[in-house]
Structure formats: structure tokens, C-alpha cells
DSSP file (Angstrom, degrees, kcal/mol; ACC not computed):
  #  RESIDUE AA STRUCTURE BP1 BP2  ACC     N-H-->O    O-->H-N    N-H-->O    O-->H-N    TCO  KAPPA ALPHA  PHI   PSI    X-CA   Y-CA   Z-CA
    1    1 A X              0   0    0      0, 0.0     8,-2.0     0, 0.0     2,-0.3   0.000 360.0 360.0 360.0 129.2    7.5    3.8   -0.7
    2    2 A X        -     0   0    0      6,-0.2     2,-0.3     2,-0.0     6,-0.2  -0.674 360.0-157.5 -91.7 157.0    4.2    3.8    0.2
    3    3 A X        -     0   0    0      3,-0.5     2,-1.1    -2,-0.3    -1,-0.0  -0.855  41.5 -89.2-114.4 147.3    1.2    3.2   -2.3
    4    4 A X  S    S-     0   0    0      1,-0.3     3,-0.1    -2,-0.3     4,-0.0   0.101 102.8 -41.2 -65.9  84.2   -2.7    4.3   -2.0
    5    5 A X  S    S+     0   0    0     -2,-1.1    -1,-0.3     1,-0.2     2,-0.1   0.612 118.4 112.8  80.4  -4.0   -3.8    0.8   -0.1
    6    6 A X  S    S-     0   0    0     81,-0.1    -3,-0.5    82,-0.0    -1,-0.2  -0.374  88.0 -72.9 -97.7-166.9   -1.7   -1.3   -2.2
    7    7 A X        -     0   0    0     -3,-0.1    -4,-0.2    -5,-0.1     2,-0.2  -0.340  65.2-115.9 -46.5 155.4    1.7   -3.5   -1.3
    8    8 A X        -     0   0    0     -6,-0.2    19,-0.7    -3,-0.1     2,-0.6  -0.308  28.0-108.5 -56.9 165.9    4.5   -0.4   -0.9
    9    9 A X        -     0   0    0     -8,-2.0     2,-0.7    -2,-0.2    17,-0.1  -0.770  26.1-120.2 -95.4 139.0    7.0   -0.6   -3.1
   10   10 A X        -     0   0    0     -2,-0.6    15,-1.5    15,-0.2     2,-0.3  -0.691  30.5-152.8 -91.4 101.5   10.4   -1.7   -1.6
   11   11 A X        -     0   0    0     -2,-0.7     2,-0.4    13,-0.2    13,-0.2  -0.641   5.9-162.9 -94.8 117.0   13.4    1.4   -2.3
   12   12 A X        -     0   0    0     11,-0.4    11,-1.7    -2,-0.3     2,-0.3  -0.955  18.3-162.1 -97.0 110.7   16.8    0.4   -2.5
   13   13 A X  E     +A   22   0A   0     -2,-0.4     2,-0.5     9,-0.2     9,-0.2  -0.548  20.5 171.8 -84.4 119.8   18.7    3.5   -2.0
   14   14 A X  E     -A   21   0A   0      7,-0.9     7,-1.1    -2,-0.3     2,-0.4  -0.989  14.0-161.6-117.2 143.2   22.3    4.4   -2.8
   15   15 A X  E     -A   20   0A   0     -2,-0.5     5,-0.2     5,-0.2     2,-0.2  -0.933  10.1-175.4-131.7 134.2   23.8    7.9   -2.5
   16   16 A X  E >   -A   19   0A   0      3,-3.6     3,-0.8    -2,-0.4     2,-0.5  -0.606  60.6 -55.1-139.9  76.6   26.6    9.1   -3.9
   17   17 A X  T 3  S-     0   0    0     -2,-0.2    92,-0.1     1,-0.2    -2,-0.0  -0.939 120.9 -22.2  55.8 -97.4   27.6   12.6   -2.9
   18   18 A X  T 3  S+     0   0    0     -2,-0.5    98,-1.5    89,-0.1    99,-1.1   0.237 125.2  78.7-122.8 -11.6   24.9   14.6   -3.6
   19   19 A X  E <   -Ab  16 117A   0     -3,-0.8    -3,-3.6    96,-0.2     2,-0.4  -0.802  58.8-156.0-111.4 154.4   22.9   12.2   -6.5
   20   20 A X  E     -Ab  15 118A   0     97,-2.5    99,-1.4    -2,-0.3    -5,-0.2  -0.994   6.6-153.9-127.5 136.9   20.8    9.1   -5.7
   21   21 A X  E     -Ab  14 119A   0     -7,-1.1    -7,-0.9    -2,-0.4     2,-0.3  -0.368   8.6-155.7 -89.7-174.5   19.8    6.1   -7.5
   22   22 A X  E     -Ab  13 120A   0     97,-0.9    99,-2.7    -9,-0.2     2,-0.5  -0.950   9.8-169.4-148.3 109.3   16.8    4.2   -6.9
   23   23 A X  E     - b   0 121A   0    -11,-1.7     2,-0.5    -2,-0.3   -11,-0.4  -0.788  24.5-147.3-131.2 104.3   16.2    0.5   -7.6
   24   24 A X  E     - b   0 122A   0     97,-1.7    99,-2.2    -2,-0.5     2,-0.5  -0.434  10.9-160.1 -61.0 113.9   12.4   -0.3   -7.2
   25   25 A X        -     0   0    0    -15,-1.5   -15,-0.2    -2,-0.5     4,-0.1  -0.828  18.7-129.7-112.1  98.8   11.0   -3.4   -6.1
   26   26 A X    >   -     0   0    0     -2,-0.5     3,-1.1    97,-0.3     6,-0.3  -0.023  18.1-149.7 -79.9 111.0    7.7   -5.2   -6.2
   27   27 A X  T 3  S+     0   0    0    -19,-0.7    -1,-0.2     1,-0.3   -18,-0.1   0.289  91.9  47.9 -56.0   0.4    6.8   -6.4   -2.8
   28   28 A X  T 3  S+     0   0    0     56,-0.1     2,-0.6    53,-0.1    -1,-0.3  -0.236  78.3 104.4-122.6  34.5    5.0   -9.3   -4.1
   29   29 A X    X>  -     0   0    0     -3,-1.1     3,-2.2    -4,-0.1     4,-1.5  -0.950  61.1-149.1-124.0 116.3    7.4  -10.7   -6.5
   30   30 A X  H 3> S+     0   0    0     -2,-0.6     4,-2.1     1,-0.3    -1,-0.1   0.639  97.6  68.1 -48.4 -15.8    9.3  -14.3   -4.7
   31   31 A X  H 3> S+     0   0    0      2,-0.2     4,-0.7     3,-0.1    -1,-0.3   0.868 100.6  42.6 -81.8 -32.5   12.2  -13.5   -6.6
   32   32 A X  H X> S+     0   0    0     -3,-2.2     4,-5.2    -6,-0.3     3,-2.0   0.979 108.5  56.6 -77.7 -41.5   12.8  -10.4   -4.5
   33   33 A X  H 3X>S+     0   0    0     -4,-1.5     4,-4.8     1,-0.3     5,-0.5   0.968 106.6  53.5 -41.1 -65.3   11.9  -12.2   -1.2
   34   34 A X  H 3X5S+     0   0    0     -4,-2.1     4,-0.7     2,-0.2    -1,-0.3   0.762 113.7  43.9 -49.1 -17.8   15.1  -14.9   -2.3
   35   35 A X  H <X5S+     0   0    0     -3,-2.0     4,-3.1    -4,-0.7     5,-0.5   0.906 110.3  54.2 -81.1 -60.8   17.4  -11.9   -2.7
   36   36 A X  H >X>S+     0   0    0     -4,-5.2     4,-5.3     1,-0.2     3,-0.6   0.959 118.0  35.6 -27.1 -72.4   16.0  -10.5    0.4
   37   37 A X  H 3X5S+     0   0    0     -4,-4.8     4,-1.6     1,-0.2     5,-0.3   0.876 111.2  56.0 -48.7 -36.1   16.9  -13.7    2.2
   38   38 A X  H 3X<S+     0   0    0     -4,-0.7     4,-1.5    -5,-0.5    -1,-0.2   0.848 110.4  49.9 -68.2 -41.0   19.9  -14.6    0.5
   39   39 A X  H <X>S+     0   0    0     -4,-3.1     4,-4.7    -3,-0.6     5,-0.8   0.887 114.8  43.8 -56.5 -58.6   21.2  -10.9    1.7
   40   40 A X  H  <5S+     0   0    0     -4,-5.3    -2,-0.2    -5,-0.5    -3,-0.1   0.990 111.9  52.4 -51.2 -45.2   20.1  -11.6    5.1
   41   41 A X  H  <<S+     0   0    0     -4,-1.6   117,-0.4    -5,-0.6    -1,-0.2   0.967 112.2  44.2 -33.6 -81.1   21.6  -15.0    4.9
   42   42 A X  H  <5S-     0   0    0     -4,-1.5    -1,-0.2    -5,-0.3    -2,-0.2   0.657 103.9-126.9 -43.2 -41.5   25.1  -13.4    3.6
   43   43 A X  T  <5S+     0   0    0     -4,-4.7    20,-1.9     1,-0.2     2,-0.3   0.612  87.8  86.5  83.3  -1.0   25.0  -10.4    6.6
   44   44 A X  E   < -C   62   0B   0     -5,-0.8     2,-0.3    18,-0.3    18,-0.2  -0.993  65.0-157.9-153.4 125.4   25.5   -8.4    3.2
   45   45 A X  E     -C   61   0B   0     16,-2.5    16,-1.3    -2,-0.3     2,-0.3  -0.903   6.5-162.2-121.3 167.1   23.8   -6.9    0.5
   46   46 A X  E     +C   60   0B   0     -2,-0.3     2,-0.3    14,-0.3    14,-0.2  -0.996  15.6 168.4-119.2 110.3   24.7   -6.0   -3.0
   47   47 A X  E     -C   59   0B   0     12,-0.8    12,-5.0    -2,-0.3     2,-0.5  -0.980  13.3-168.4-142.9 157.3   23.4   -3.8   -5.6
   48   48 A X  E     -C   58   0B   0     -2,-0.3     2,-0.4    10,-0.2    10,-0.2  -0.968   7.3-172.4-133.1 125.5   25.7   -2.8   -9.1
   49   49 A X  E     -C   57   0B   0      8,-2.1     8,-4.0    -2,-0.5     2,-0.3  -0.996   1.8-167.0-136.7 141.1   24.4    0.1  -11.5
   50   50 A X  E     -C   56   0B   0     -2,-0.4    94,-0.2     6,-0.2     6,-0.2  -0.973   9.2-145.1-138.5 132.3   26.0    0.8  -14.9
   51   51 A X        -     0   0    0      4,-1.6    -1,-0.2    -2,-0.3    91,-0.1   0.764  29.2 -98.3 -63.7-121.7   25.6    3.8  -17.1
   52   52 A X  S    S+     0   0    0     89,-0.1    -1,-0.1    91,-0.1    91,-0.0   0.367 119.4  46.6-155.8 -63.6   25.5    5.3  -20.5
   53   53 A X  S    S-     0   0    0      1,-0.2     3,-0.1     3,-0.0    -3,-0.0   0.868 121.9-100.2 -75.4 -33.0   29.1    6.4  -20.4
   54   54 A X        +     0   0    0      1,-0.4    -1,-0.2     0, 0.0     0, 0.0   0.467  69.7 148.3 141.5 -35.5   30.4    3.3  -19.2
   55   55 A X        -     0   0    0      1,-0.1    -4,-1.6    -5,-0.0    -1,-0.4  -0.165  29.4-158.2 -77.4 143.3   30.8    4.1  -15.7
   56   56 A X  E     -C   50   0B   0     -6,-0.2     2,-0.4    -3,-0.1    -6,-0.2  -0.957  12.0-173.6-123.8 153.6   30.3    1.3  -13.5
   57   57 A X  E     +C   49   0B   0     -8,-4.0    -8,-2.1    -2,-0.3     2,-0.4  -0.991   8.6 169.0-130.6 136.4   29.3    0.7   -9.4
   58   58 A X  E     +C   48   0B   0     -2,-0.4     2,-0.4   -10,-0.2   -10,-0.2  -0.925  11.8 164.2-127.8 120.3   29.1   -2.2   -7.0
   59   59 A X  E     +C   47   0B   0    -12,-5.0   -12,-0.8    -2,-0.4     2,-0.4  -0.804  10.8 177.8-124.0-178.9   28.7   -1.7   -3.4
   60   60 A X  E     +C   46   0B   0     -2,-0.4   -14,-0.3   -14,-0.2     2,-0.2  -0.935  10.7 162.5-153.4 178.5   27.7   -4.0   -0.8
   61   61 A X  E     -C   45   0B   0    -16,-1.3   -16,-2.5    -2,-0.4    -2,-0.0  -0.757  49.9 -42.9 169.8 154.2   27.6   -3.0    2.7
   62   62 A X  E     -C   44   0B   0    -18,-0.2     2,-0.4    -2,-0.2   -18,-0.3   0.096  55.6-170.2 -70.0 178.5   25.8   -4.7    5.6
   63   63 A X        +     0   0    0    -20,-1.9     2,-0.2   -24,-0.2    -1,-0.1  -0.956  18.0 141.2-147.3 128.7   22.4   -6.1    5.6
   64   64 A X        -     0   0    0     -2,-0.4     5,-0.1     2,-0.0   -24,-0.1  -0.756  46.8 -94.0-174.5 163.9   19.3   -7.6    7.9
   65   65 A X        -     0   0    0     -2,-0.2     2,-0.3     1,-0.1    -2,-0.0  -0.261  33.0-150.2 -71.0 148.9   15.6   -7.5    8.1
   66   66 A X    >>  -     0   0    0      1,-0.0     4,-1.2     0, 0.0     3,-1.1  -0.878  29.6 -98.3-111.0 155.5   14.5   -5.3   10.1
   67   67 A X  H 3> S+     0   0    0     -2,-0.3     4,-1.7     1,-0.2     5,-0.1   0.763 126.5  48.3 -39.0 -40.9   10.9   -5.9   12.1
   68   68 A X  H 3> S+     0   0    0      1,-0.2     4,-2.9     2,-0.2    -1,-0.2   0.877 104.8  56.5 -61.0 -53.5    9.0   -3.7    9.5
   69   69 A X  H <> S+     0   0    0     -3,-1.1     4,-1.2     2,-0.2    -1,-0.2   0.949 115.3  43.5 -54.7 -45.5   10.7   -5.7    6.5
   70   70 A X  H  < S+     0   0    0     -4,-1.2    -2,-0.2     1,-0.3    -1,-0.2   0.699 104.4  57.3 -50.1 -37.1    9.0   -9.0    8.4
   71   71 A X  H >X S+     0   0    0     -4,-1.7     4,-2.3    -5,-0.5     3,-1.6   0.941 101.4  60.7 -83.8 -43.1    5.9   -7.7    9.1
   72   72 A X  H 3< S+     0   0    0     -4,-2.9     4,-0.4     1,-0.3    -2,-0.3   0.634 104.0  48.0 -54.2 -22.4    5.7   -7.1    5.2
   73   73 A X  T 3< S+     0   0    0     -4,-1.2    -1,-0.3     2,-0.2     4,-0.2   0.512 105.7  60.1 -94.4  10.6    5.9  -10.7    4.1
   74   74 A X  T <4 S+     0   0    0     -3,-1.6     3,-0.3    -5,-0.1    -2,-0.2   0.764 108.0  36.2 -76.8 -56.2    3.9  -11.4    6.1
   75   75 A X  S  < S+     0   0    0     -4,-2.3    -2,-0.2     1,-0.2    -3,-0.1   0.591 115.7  55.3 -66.9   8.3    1.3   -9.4    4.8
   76   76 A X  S >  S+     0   0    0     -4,-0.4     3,-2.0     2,-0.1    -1,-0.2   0.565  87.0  80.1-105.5 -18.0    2.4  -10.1    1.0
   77   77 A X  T 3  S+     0   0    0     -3,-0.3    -1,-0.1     1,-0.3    -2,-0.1   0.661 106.1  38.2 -59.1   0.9    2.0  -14.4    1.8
   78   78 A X  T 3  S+     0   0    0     -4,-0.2    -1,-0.3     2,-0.1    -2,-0.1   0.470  94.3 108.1-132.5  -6.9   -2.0  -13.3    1.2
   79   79 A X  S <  S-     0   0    0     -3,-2.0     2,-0.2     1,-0.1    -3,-0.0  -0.483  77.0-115.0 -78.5 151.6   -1.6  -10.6   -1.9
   80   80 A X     >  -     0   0    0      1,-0.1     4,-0.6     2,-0.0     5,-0.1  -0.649  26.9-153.1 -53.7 136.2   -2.7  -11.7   -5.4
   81   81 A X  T  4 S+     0   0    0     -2,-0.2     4,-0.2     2,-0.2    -1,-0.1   0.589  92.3  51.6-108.7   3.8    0.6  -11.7   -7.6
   82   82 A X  T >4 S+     0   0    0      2,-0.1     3,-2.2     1,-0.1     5,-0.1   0.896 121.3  37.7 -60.0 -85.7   -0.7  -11.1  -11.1
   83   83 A X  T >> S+     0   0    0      1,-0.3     4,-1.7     2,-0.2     3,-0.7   0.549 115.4  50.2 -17.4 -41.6   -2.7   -7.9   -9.4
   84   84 A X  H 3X S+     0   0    0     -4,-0.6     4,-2.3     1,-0.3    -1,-0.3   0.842 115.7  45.0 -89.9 -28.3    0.1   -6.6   -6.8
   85   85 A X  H <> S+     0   0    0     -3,-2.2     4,-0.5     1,-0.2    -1,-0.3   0.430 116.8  44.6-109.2  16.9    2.8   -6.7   -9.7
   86   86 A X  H <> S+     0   0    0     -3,-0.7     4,-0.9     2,-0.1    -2,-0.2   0.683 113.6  45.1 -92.1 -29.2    0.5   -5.0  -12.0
   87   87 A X  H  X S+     0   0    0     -4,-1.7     4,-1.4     2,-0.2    -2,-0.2   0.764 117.4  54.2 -75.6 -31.5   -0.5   -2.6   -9.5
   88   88 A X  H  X S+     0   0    0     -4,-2.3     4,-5.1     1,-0.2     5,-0.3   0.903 105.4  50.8 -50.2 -61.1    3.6   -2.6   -8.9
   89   89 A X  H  X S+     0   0    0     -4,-0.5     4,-0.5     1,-0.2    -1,-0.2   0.816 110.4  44.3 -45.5 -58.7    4.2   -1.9  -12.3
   90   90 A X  H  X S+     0   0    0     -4,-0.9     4,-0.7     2,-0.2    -2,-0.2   0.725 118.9  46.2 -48.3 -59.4    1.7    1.3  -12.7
   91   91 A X  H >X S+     0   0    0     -4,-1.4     3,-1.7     2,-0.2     4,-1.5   0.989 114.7  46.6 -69.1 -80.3    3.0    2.8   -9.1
   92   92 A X  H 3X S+     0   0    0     -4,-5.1     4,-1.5     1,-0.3    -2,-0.2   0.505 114.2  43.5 -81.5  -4.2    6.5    2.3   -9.9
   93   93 A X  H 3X S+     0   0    0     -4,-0.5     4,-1.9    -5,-0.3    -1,-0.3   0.645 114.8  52.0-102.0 -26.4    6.4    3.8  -13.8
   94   94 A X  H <X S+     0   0    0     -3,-1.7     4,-1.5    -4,-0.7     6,-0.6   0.914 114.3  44.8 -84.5 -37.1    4.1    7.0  -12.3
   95   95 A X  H  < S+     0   0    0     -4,-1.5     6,-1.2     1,-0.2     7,-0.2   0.980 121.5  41.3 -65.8 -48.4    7.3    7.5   -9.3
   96   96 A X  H  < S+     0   0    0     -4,-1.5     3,-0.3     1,-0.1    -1,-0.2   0.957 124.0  33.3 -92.6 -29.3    9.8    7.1  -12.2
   97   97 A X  H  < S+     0   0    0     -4,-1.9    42,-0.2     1,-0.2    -2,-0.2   0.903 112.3  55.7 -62.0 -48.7    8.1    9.2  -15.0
   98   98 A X  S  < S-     0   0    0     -4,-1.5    -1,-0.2    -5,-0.3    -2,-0.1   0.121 103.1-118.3 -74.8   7.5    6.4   12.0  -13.2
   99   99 A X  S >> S+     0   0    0     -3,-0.3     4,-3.8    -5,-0.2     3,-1.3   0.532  81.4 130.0  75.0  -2.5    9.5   13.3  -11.3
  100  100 A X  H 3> S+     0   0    0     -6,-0.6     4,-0.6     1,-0.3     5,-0.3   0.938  72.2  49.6 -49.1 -51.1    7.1   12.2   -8.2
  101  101 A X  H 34 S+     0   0    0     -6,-1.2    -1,-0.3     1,-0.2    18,-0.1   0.536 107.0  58.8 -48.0 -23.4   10.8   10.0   -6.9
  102  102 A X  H <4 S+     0   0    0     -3,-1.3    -1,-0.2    -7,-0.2    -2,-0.2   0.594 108.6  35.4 -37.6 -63.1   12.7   12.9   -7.3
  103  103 A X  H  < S+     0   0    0     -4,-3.8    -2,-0.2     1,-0.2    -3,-0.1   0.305 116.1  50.9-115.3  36.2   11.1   15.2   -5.2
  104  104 A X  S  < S+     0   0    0     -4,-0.6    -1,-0.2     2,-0.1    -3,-0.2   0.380  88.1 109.5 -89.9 -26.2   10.2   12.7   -2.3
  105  105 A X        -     0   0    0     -5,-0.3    10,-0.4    -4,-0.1     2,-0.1  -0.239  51.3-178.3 -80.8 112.4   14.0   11.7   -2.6
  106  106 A X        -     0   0    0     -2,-0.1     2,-0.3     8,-0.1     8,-0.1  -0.345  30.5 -97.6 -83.7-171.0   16.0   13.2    0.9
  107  107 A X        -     0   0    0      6,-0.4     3,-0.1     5,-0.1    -1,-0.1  -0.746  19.6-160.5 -83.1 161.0   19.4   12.9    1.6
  108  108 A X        +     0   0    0     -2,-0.3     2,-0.3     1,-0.2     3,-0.1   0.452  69.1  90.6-128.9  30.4   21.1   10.3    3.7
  109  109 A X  B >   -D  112   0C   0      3,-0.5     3,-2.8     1,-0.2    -1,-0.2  -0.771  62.6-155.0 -82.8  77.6   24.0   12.1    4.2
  110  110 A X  T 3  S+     0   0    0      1,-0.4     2,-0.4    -2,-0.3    -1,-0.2   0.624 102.8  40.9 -37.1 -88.2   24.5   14.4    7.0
  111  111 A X  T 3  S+     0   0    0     -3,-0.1     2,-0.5     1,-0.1    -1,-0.4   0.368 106.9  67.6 -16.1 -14.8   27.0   16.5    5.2
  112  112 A X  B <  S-D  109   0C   0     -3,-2.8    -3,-0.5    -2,-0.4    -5,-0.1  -0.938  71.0-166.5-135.8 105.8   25.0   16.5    1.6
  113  113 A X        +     0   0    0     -2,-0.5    -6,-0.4     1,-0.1     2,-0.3   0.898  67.0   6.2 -58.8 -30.9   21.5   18.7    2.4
  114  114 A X  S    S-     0   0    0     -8,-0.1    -1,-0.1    -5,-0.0    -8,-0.1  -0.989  79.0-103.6-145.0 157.0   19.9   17.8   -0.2
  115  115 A X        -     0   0    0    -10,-0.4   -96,-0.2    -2,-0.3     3,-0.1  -0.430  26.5-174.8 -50.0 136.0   19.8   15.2   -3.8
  116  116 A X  S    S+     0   0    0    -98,-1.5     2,-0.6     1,-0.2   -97,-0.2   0.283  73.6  26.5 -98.5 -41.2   20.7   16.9   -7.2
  117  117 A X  E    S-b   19   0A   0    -99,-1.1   -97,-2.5     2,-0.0     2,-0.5  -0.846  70.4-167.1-137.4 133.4   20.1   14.4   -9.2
  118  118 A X  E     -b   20   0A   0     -2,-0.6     2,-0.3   -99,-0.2   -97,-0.3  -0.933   8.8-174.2-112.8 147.4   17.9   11.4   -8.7
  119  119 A X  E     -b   21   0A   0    -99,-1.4   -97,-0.9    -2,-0.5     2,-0.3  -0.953   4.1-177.0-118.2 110.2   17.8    8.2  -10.7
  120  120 A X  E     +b   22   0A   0     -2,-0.3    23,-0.3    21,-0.2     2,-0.3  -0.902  11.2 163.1-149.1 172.5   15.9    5.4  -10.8
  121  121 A X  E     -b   23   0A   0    -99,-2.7   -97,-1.7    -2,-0.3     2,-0.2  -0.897  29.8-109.2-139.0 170.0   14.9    1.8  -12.1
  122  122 A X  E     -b   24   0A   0     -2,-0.3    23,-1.1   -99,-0.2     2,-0.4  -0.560  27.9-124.7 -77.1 151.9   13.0   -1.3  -11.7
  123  123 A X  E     -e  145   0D   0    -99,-2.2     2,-0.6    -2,-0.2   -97,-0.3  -0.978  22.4-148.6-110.8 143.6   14.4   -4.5  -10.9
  124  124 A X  E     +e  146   0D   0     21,-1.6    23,-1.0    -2,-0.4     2,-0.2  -0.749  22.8 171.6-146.4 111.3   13.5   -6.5  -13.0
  125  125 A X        -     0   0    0      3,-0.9    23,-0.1    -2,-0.6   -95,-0.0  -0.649  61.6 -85.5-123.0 170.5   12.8  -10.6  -11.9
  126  126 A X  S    S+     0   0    0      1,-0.2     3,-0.1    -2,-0.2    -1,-0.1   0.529 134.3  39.4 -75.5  -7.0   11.2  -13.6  -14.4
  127  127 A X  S    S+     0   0    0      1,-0.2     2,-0.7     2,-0.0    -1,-0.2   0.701 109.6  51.4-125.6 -11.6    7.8  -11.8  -12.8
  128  128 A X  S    S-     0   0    0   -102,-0.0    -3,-0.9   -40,-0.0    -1,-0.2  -0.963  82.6-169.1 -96.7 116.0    8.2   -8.1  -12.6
  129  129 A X        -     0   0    0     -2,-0.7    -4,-0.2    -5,-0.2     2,-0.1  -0.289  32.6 -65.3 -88.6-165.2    9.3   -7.4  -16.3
  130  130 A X        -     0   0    0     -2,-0.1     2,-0.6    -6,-0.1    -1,-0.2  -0.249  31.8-129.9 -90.7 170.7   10.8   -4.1  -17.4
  131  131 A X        -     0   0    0     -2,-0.1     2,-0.3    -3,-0.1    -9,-0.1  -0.896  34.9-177.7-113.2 105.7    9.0   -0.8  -17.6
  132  132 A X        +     0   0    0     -2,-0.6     2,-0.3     0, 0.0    -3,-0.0  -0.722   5.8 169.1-109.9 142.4    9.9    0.0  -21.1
  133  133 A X        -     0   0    0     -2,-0.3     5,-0.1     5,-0.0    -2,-0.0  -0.925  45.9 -73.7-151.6 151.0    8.5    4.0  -22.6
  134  134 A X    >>  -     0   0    0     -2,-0.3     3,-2.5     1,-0.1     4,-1.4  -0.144  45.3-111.3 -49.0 147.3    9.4    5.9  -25.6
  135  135 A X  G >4 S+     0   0    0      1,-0.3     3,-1.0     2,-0.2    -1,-0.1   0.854 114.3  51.5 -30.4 -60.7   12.6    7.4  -25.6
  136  136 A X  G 34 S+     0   0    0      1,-0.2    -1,-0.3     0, 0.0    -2,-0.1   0.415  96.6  59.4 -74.4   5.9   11.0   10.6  -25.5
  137  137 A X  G <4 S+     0   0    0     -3,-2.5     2,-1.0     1,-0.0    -1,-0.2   0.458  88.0 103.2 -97.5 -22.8    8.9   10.3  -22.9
  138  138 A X    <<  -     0   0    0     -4,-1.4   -41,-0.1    -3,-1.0    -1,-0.0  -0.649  52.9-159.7-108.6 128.8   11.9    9.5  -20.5
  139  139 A X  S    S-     0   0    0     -2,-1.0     2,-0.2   -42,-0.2    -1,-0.1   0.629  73.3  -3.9 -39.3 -65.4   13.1   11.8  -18.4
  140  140 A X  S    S-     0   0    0      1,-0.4   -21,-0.1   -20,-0.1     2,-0.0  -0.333  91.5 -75.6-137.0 174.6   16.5   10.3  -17.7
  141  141 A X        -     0   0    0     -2,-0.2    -1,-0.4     1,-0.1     2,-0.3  -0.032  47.0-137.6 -70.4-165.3   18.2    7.0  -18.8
  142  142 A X        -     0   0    0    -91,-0.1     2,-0.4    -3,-0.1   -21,-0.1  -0.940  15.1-163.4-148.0 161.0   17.1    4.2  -17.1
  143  143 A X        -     0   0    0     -2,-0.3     2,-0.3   -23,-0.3   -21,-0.1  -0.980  12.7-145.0-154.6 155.0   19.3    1.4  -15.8
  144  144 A X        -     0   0    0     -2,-0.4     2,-0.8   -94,-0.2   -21,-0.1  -0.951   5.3-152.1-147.1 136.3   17.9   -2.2  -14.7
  145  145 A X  E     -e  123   0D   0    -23,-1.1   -21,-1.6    -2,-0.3     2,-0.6  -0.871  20.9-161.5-103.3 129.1   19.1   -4.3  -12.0
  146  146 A X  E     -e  124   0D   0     -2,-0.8     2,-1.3   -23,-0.2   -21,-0.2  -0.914  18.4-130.7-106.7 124.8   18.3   -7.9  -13.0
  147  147 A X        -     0   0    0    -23,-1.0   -21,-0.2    -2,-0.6     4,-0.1  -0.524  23.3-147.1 -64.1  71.8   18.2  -10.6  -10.5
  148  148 A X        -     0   0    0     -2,-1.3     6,-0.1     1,-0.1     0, 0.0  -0.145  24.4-123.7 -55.5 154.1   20.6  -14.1  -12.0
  149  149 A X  S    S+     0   0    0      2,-0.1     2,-0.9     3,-0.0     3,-0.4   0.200 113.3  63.5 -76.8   6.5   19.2  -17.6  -10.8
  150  150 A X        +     0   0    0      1,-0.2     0, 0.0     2,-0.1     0, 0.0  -0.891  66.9 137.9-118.3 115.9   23.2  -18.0   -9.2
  151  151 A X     >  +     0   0    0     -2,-0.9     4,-1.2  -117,-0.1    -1,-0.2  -0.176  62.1  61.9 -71.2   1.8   22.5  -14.9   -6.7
  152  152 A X  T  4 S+     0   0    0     -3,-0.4     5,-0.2     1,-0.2    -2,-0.1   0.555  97.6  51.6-110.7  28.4   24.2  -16.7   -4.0
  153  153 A X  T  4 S+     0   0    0      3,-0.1     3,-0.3     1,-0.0    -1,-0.2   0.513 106.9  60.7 -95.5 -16.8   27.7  -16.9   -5.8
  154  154 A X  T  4 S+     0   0    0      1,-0.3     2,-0.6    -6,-0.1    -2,-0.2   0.881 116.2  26.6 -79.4 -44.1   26.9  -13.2   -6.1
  155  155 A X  S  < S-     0   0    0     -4,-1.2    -1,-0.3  -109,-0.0  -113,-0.1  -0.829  81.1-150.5-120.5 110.6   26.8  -12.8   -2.1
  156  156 A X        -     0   0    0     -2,-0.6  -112,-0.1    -3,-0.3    -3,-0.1  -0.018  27.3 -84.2 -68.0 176.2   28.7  -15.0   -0.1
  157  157 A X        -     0   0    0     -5,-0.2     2,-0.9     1,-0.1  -115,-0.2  -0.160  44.7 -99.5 -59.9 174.3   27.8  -16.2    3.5
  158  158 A X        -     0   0    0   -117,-0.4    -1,-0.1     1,-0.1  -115,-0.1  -0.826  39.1-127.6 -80.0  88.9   28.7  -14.5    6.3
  159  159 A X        -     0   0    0     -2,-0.9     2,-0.4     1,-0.1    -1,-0.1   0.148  27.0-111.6 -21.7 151.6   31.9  -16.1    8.0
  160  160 A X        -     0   0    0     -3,-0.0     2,-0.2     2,-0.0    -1,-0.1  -0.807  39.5-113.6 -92.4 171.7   31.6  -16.9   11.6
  161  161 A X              0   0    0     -2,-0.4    -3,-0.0     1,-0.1     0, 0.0  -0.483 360.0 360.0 -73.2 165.8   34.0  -14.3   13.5
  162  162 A X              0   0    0     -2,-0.2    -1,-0.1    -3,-0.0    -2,-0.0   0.161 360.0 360.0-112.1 360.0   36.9  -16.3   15.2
């Protein structure tokens, strides 16, 4: 997602028939970069959301930077990281309060024209904390993907093929 001159914000998308989640990521935070890598690493990424009710998801599916993703650490190796993950913070709390993530949100199904329901959260590293608002101010539940210091027991490598 882009932001007015600052870092973008980094969308991890999942789709699930017709509803999408969202897990928002501050493009200056090292913790995301190690996931990043760790994914790439792996051939694989991973992301797990659990609900209200109970319901739980993990999917993984394959994973690698792509030139665009590269060219953005590059340009984040120079950002201030108080500033970028405050500016992060601010960005990513107006996209999830203001419905603005909602109705940017396509599908990325061929077969599903459009999102019914959108959902989305921060992820939430030992430098992007949480975006916590009154209960009544939020639109939807909220659900937070937190980043464990063990992530690479979480994705293993990539076998070679035989």
C-alpha cells in the first residue's frame, strides 16, 4: 500500500472465498525484513489468523522476493526507524479504522468479483507495537499476527528436489 511520500506499507493478503484479511506491515521494522528472508530462505511463507469464535487458519504457500520487494530495502537501509514506524503506525490505524482498506481491497480470485468482507491487522514485532482503540471505535475485531524469536522452526528450509 502506498503512503503520501512515506515508506509503503507492506499487505499480506489472504482470500478466502469472497472475504479478505489483511496483515499490515511496517516497511522499516528489521523484524519484518528477518521474516521476509527467512520466507525466502524456506521457498515458503506462512501467515495463521484466529478469531473470536475460535476459528482458526494457517496457510503457507510459495514465496520469493520479487525485484520491487528488493528495491524497497534498499530504500528502507536509509529511513529513520523511530519516524517510519510512527509514520507506520498512523497510516496503518487510518487504512484499518476509516474503512479506507476495505474499499481499496480487490479480489484475487477470478471466480470471486468482488471482497464482502475485509479484515485487517497489524503485525505486531518488539518495534511496531499494537494499534490498540476503544472498543467502540472499532469497526470489526481485530486479530494480530505476532512475529516469535524461533520463526525459523515455524518455516522450514526448502529441500533440494532429488
Amino acid at each position: 500500500m502506498d503512503t503520501d511520500g512515506e515508506l509503503p506499507i507492506l499487505a499480506i493478503r489472504l482470500q478466502i472465498g469472497a472475504d479478505m484479511l489483511y496483515w499490515l506491515a511496517n516497511a522499516a521494522d528489521p523484524a519484518i525484513w528477518a521474516m521476509l528472508d527467512a520466507w525466502h530462505a524456506a521457498g515458503r511463507m506462512a501467515v495463521a489468523a484466529q478469531f473470536d469464535n475460535g476459528r482458526m487458519f494457517f496457510v503457507d504457500k510459495e514465496y520469493t522476493k520479487g525485484p520491487a520487494l528488493r528495491a524497497l530495502r534498499q530504500r528502507v537501509a536509509s529511513a529513520n526507524l523511530q519516524t517510519s514506524t510512527r509514520e507506520f503506525m498512523q497510516s496503518a490505524g487510518e487504512a484499518l479504522l476509516s474503512g479506507q482498506l476495505a474499499s481499496r481491497a480487490t479480489s484475487d480470485i477470478p471466480s470471486v468479483a468482488s471482497v464482502r468482507h475485509v479484515q485487517g491487522c497489524t503485525v505486531c514485532t518488539e518495534t511496531t507495537g499494537r494499534i490498540l482503540v476503544p472498543l467502540e471505535v472499532a469497526v470489526s475485531s481485530a486479530c494480530d499476527l505476532l512475529i516469535p524469536e524461533s520463526l525459523a522452526r515455524l518455516v522450514p528450509p526448502r529441500q533440494p528436489a532429488h
